[in-house]
N, C-alpha and C positions, 0 to 999 in steps of 0.2 A: 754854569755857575752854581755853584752848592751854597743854599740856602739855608740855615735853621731859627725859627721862629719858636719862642716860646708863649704861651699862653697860661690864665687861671690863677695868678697871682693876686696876691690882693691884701687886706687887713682882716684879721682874723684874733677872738680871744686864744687867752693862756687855756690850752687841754683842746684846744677845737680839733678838725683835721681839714688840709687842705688836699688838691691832686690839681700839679701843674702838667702841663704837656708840652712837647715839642716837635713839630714838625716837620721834619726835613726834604727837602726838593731839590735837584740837582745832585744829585748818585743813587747810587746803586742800595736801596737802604738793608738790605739784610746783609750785604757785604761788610759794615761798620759795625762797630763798636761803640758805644755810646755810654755817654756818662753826664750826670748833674754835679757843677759846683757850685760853689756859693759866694759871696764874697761880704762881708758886713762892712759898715764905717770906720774906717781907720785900720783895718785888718788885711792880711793878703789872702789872695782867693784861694779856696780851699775843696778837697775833694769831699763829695757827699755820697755818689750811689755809682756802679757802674754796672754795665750788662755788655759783656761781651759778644761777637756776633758768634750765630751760632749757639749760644751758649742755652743752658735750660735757666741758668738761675741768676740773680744779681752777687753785688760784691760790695761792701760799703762802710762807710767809715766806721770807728766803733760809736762813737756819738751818737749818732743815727740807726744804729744797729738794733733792732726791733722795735723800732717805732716808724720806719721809712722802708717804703718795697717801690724799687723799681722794675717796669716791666715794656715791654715793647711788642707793639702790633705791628709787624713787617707788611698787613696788608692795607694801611693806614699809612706806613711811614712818618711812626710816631711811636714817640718814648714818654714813657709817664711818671712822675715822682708820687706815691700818696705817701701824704705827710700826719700821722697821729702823733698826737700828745705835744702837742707843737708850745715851745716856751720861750720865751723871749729872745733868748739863746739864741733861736733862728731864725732870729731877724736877718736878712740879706736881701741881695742881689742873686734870685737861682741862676745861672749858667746851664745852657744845654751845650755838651760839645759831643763832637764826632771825632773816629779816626778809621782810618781804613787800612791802618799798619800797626794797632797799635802790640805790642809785647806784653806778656804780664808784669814783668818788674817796672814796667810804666806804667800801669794799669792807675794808679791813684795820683800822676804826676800831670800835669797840667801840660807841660811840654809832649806829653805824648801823643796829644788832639792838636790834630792841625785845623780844624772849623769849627765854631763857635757862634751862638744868638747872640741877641740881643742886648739878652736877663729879662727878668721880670721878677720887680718888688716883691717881696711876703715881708709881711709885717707882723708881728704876735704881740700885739698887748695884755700884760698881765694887770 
C-alpha cells in the first residue's frame, strides 16, 4: 500500500519561508516522480514544483519560480518543498503526489500522479 504523508505546514507571515516534507512508504522511492500541488479556497488544484525521478533538477510553476526549490532524498524517502518569500497568494492546501509512469507532457497535470497525501495547510498572513 503506497503511502504519502505530508508534514511542516503551518501559519506563517507575509516574506517568511517555510520547508514542507513528504514522505512516502509503499514503493520503490527513487523509481517515482514526484511533485507538490496546491489547492486554495474555491480554486482548482494546481501544479507547484516537480522533480522527476532520476532527474538532477526540479521543474516548476512560473509563480513559484525562484522563490520554491524542490528536492528529494531518496535515502529518506522524502521530497521537500522550501518555500521563500511566501505571500498570501500561497495560501493552500500543499499536495504531495507521486507517479511511477509519469511522461513529460504530464509532468504539471494532476492526472498524471496516480498517489497522493493528505495536504497539509500553509497559511501566509500579510
Amino acid at each position: 500500500q503506497v503511502l504519502l504523508v505530508e508534514s511542516g505546514g503551518g501559519l506563517v507571515q507575509a516574506g517568511d519561508s517555510l520547508t514542507v516534507s513528504c514522505t512516502a512508504s509503499g514503493l520503490s522511492f527513487s523509481r517515482y516522480s514526484m511533485a507538490w500541488f496546491r489547492q486554495a479556497p474555491g480554486k482548482e488544484r494546481e501544479f507547484v514544483a516537480g522533480y522527476f525521478r532520476g532527474g538532477s533538477t526540479g521543474y516548476y510553476d512560473e509563480s513559484v519560480k525562484g522563490r520554491f526549490t524542490i528536492s528529494r532524498d531518496n535515502t529518506k524517502n522524502t521530497v521537500y518543498l522550501q518555500m521563500n518569500s511566501l505571500n498570501s497568494d500561497d495560501t493552500a492546501v500543499y499536495y504531495c503526489a507521486a507517479s511511477g509512469t509519469l511522461i513529460a507532457s504530464n509532468r504539471k497535470n494532476s492526472r498524471g500522479y496516480g498517489y497522493w497525501g493528505q495536504g497539509t495547510q500553509v497559511t501566509v498572513s500579510s
